[in-house]
Every structure is written in C-alpha cells, then in structure tokens.
N, C-alpha and C positions, 0 to 999 in steps of 0.2 A: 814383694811389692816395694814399691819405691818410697823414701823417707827425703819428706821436702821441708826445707827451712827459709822461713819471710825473715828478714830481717827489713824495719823500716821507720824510716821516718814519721813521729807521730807530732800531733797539733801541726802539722804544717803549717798553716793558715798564720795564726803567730808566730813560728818562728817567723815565716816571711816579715811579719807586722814589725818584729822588735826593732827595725832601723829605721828612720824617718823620712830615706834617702830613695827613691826609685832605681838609683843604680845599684843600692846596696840589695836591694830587695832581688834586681837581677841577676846580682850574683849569686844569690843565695839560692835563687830557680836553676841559675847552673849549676851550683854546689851539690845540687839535690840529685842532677841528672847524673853529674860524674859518682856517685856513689857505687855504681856499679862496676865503673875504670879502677876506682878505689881498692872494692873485693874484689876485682880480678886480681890486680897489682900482689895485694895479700896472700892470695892463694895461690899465687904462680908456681909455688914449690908443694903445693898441698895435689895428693893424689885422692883423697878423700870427697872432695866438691868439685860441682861444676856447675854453670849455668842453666838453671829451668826456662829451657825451650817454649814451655806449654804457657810461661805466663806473660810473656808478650813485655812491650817497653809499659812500664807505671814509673812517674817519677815520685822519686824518694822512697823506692820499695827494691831490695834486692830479692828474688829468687833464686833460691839455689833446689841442686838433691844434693843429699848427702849418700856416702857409701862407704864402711859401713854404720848401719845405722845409732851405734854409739861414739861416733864422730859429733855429733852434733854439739855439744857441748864447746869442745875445743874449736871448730870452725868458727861458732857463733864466736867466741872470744875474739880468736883472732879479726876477724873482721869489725866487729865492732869497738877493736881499739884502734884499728888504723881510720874508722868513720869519725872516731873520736876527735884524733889530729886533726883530719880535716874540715866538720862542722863541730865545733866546741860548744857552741854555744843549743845545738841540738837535741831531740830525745830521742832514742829510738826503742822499738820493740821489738824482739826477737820472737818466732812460734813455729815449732815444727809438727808435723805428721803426718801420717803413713797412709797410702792410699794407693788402688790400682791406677789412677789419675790424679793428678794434680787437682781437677774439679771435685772429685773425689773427698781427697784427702782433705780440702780446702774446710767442703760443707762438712765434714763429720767431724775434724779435729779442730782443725787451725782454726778456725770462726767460733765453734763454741768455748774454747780456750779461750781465746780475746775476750768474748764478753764475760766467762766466767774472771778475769784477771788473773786467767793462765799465763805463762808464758815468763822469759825474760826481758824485765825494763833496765835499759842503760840511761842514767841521767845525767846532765854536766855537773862538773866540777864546783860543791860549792866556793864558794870566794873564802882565804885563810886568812885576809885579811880587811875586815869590814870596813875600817878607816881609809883604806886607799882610796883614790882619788876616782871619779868613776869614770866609765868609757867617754870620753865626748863627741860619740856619733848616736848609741842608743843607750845610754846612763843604764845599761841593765846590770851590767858584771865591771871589774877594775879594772883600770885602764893597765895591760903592758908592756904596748909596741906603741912608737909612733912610725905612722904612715902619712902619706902623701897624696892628700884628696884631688888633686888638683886645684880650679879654680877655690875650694875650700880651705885650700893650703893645708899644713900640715897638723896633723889631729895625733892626739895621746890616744889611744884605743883599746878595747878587750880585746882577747884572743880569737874570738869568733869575728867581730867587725874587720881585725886585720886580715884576717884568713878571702873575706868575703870582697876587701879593696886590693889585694896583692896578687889574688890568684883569681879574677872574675872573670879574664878571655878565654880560661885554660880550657872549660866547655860550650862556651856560649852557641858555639854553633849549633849544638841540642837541645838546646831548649827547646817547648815548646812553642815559645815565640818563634824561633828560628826557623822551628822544622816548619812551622806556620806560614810562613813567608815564601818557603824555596815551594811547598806545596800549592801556593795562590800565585806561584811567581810574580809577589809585591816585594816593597821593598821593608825593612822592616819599619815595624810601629815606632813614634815619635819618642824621644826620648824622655821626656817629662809630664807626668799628668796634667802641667798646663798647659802643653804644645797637644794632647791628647782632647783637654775639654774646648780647645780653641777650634777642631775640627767640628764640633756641633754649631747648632744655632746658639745657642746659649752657653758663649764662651767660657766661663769659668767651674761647670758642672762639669761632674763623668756620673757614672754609675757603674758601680762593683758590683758581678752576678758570682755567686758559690750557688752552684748545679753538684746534685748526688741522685745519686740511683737509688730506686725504690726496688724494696724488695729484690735484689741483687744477692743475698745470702739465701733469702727462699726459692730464687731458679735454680743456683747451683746446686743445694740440696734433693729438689725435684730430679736434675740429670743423675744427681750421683745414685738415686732411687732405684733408676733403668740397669737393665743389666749391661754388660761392657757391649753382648752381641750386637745388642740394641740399639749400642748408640758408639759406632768405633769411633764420631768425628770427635768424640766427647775430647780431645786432649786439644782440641783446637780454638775452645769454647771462650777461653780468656782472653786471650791473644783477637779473638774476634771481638768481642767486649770493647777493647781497648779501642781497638781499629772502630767503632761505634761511634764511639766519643771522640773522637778526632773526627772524624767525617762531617760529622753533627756540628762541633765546631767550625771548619772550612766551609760548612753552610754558611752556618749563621754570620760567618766573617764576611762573606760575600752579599750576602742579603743587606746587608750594612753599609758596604762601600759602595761612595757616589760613582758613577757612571766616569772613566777614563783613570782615576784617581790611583796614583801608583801605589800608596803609603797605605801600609797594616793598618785598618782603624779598630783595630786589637790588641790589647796588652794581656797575652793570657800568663798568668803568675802560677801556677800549679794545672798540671793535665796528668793523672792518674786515675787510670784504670772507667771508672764513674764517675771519677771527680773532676769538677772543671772551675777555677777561679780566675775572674779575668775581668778587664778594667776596657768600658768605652765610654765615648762619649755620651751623656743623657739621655739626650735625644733620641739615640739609636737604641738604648737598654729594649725595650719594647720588642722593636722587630727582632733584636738579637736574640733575645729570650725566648721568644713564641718558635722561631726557628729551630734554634737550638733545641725545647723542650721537644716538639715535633720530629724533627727529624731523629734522634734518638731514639723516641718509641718507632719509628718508621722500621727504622734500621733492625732495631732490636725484634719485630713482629717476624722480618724478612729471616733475620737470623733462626728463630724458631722453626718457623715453616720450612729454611731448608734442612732442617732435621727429623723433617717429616714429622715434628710433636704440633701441632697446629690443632687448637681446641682440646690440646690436654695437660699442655704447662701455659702458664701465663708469662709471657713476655715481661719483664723488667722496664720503667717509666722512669721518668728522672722527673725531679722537684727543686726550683731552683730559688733563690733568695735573693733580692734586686734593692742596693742602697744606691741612694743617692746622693750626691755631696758636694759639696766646694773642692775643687782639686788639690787647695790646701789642707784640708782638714787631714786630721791625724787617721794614717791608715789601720794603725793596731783599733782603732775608736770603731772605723767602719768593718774590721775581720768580724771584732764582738759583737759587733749587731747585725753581721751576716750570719755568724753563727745561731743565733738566735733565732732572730727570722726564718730559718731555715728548718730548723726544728719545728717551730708553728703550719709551716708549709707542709712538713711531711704530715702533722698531725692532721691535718684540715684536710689534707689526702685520704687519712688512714694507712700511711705508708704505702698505696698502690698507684693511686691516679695521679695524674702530672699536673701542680699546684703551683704557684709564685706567689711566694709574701713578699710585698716591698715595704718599701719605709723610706721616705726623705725627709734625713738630716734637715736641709736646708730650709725646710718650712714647719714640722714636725716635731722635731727635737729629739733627743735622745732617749728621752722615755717615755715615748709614744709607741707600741707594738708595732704597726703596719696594721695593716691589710691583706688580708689573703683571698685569691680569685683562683677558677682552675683556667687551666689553659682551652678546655674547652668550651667554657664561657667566652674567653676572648678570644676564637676562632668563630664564633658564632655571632656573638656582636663586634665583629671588627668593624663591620659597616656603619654600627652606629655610635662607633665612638671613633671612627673619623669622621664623621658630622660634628658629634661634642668638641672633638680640639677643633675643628675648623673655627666652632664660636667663638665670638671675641672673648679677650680674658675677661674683662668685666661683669661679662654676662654670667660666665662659669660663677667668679667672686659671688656673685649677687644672689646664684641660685644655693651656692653653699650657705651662704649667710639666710636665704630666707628656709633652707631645710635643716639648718641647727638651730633656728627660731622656730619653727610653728611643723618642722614632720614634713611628709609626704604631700599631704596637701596640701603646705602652702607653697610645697616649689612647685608641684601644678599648676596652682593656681597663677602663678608668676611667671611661669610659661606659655599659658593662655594668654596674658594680660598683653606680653609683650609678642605675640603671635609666634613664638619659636619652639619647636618642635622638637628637637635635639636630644633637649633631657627625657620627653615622655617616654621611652624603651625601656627607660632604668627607674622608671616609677612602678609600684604595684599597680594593680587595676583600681579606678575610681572604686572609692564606698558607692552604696547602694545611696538610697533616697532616707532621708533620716526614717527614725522609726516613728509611728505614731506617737508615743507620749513624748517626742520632742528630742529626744539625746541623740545626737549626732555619734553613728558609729565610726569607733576608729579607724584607723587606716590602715590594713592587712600586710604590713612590712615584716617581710621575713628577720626571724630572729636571729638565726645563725648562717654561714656562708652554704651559701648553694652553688653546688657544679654546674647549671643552665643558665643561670643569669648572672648581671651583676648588675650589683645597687646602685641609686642614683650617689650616695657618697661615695663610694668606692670607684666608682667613673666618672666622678669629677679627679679625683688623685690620680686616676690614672692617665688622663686626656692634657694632664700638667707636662708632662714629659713625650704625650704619645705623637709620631710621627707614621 
C-alpha cells in the first residue's frame, strides 16, 4: 500500500495577517501556492517521492507518496528546509500514512495524528538577537535586509517580509485570485482594500468571510469504511472536494458582480481544500455568503450521489464566519475574530449544518461575539429581510432601541403604532390576553439560536449590511 506524506502550511490565516500591507499579504498567497514548485525543485534528484495525484491543488499543502516507506523521514527534511528559505517567517506540519487510498490513508492516519499532535512541526527561527531593531513592515522578527517598497520607499525588513517584497510575481499567477479571474474572465480584483470597499455602497467598509467544511473528516472516514470494490472512484474524492470549493467560490463571485462590470469584486486570500478566506465589499458579504454556503452543500450532495452513496453517507456543509470592518482596520485584528466567530458557527451548527456568525467591528466592537443564524433561515426569510433593509435606517434605529428597552413587545407595539410591518416576521407570536389575576404573560422569545427563524435582533444586524 502506498505511504503518503502532507506537509503544510499551518495558521494560515495569520501568517497572512502578520503584514499590514495588502500587497504583502499577496505575496504571501503566492508564497503559499509556489510551495509545491519549491518541493519539486528539492526533490528533482530524489527517486524516493513524487507528487500525490489524488489530492488535487490545496494552497499551502504539499502532497506527496513516499517509496520506500522509510524515506519519509529524510524527504520530510529535505523539503521543509528548502520551504524554510523560502517562507521564514512560516509554520509548517509534516504527517504521513499508509493507506490503499489516499482518502483512505488520510481518515485513519493522518487526521487522527493531527489531532492526537502526531506528526512533525517545523517552527521559524527564533530571533538570536532581541535588541535588534524590528522589521518595519510587520515589527514581528528583526529587521535583516533592506528592500524596496516602492511608493513606501525603502524599508529595513525581517527575512520573511523580504522574501514576500522581492520575490511576490514569482507565483502570482496561481493564486487563487488569479486562477479566479482567468476562470470568470474578469480582470483582477482592486488592488487595495480601499479601492475594494469603494466598489460597495458604503465606501469605506469590506467584510472578510473564513468558510470551512463541516464534518469533512467524518465523510472521508465513512468512504474509507467501503471496501476499495465499492467504491473504485474513491481516489478521486479530494481532488473533487477541492474543485467544490472553487466552483462554489466562482458562484458566489458572480452572484456579487454588478451587471457589465469587468473588475474581481473578490479578494480571495487562502482557497484550500474546505477552506476559503476572502475579502468583499460589505454590502455584498450577504449574498456572497448564502451563495457560497449553498452552493458547496449543492455540489457536495451531487458529489455523493454520483457515487451512488446517497442516503447512506451525509454530504459535508460548510460554516462560514463574516466580519465587518473599516478597510483600514488592522487585518491580523479581523483574522482573530474570524477565527473565533467561526468556531461559534460550527458550534451553533453542531459541526454539520451550514451556519454564519458575523460580527461588525464597526458598530459592535471587538468584544461583542456576533450572532449566529443558519443559512437556512436566511434562505427562508430572505424575503423579509429585504423588506427590513428596504426600511429606512431610522426606523430600524428606533426598533432596536425600543427592543433593548422594553423586549418583544414593545417593538411590536412600535410597529403597530407606526403602521410598518417589516419587523413583525422576526417577532415571536403575540402573548395570549393577560391572565385573570392580572400579570401580563411574558413574551415567548426563543432562548437560544434556531435553524427556521431569525430574531427580530439578529435581523436588524443583519439588514445593516443586507443587499
């Protein structure tokens, strides 16, 4: 049986964050994607490995097999000191194991490795000198090249920030921005998150979505269950995956873009495997999201069924996490409360069904949770919460202010008054007629998040951004 080794890029999400810079941040998406030019490059003289066919493009994930299988030790070195030179500032994990398939091998070793904290971790280099001066592009590590920022003029820099300004065209065409673009034949997306939040209505906003797959270890597990007869496509399964989540994106990008409009209004920053991190404008988060969540499960059900497993493995869902922000606010600020929010979503899920916790910076603060709603709440009431944003802002204001005053009933009642009908969907039902000895019964507002509706607070936040 065959012996397959991951090595890969781990925290993504802040490595991207550590620069301040949108361009730096691109390089660092291409940094990620050349990883695999990298270990090839390394392994050109190695008869030992060679490229795993079955796991499709993931960025910041190399696949290999190994032959034979106590090669892996030395493979893993070599490559992750040539990934070393070229993302410095990076972590990565190494995991191998042995399976008739790579799906296989994935669910029974390499997965439970990972969460046991099997495996081999390679960490950057700490700094030998603490008093050095620090980077002056991301103050993370010492500054020991000076580079050439352009209009920034020229910067003292850490090894990773130089690697990221000197060598950032070397992949760009892979990215998944790029492949994004030649796939919608747009042109690419804007260069600055403020040339980004200027394509919305409300110029100076974006919103950053981190999308993962649920329960994506318990499908693989399920196939690897089947005997090989069962299921020969089985080696195709990831590679399908992937192509899922790209599809799913190129929806959701299109769903988004105004009608003639050449320009990507997508900045996606990481597309591996489940995982999708990517930056639009505000106003679009919404449909982008519902699309995206959507069309993934769509994909993902189609995929089951043509493996003829249909009603006997459950398809994999994706959960997606939606901040909102000022286009200057500090990106590493919004990763960590994507990350976070994100976690809440799955929870609110139970790891299976398709969730979005958002959260906006901009009104909220930073240590405000979010909100969590499932997607098929807001497939169900789409209709009436574009009624709710159609109402004027004021009105929304007044209804939030008078249901963090007095509940349920008295945003009804302020609804009533002012004859607008909007908010009543996301009110529970009227109480009953008081009881006889007088006490007015409460008002039957659900206590925790429900998968069929959503609340009259939770769609006022939501109708702030909804188009």
């Amino acid at each position: 049986m065959p012996t397959y080794l991951d090595i890969a890029a781990v925290r993504i999400q802040r490595y991207l964050a550590r620069t301040p810079t949108l361009r730096g941040r691109r390089a660092a998406s291409a940094a990620l994607v050349e990883m695999r030019s990298v270990a090839a490059d390394a392994l050109v003289d190695s008869a030992s490995a060679r490229r795993n066919e079955e796991a499709g493009e993931i960025d910041g994930v190399i696949s290999l097999t190994v032959d034979p299988p106590g090669k892996v030790d030395e493979v893993a070195s070599v490559v992750l000191r040539a990934l070393r030179s070229r993302l410095p500032g990076a972590e990565f994990h190494a995991i191998s194991g042995t399976g008739e398939d790579y799906v296989t091998a994935y669910a029974r070793e390499m997965r439970p490795g990972i969460v046991a904290g099997r495996g081999r971790a390679d960490l950057p280099t700490a700094a030998e000198f603490p008093l050095a001066a620090p980077c002056r592009v991301c103050g993370v590590d010492p500054a020991v090249d000076s580079v050439d920022l352009g209009d920034d003029g020229v910067r003292e820099v850490c090894a990773d920030c130089a690697e990221r300004h000197t060598r950032q065209a070397l992949a760009e065409s892979r990215t998944a921005e790029r492949r994004l673009a030649r796939r919608l034949n747009l042109d690419a997306a804007p260069r600055g998150f403020e040339d980004l939040a200027a394509m919305g209505a409300r110029q100076t906003r974006i919103a950053v979505i981190h999308a993962d797959g649920n329960r994506v270890g318990r499908f693989f597990l399920d196939l690897a269950a089947l005997p090989a007869d069962r299921l020969p496509e089985r080696q195709t399964v990831v590679r399908r995956l992937s192509e899922a989540t790209f599809d799913a994106l190129a929806a959701a990008t299109m769903a988004i873009r105004d009608a003639g409009a050449r320009t990507l209004p997508v900045i996606p920053h990481v597309l591996g495997g489940d995982d999708v991190l990517a930056s639009v404008p505000a106003d679009r988060a919404w449909r982008f999201v519902r699309v995206l969540l959507r069309e993934f499960g769509e994909r993902m059900n189609r995929l089951v069924k043509s493996l003829g497993l249909a009603g006997e493995i459950t398809a994999p869902t994706m959960t997606a996490a939606v901040l909102f922000a000022r286009h200057d606010e500090s990106f590493a600020t919004i990763v960590a409360s994507a990350e976070d929010a994100l976690t809440r979503g799955k929870r609110a899920g139970a790891g299976r069904a398709a969730w979005v916790c958002f959260h906006d910076l901009t009104t909220e603060g930073r240590r405000d949770e979010g909100r969590v709603v499932s997607l098929a709440a807001l497939q169900t009431g789409q209709t009436h919460l574009d009624a709710l944003a159609r109402a004027p802002r004021s009105l929304r204001e007044n209804l939030a202010a008078a249901l963090a005053d007095g509940g349920a009933g008295a945003a009804r009642a302020h609804s009533h008054r002012l004859g607008v009908t909007a908010s009543l969907p996301f009110l529970p039902p009227a109480p009953p007629d008081p009881a006889p000895d007088g006490e007015p019964p409460a008002d039957a507002e659900p206590t925790g998040p429900d998968d069929r509706r959503v609340d009259l607070d939770t769609a006022l936040r939501i109708a702030r951004w909804w188009r």
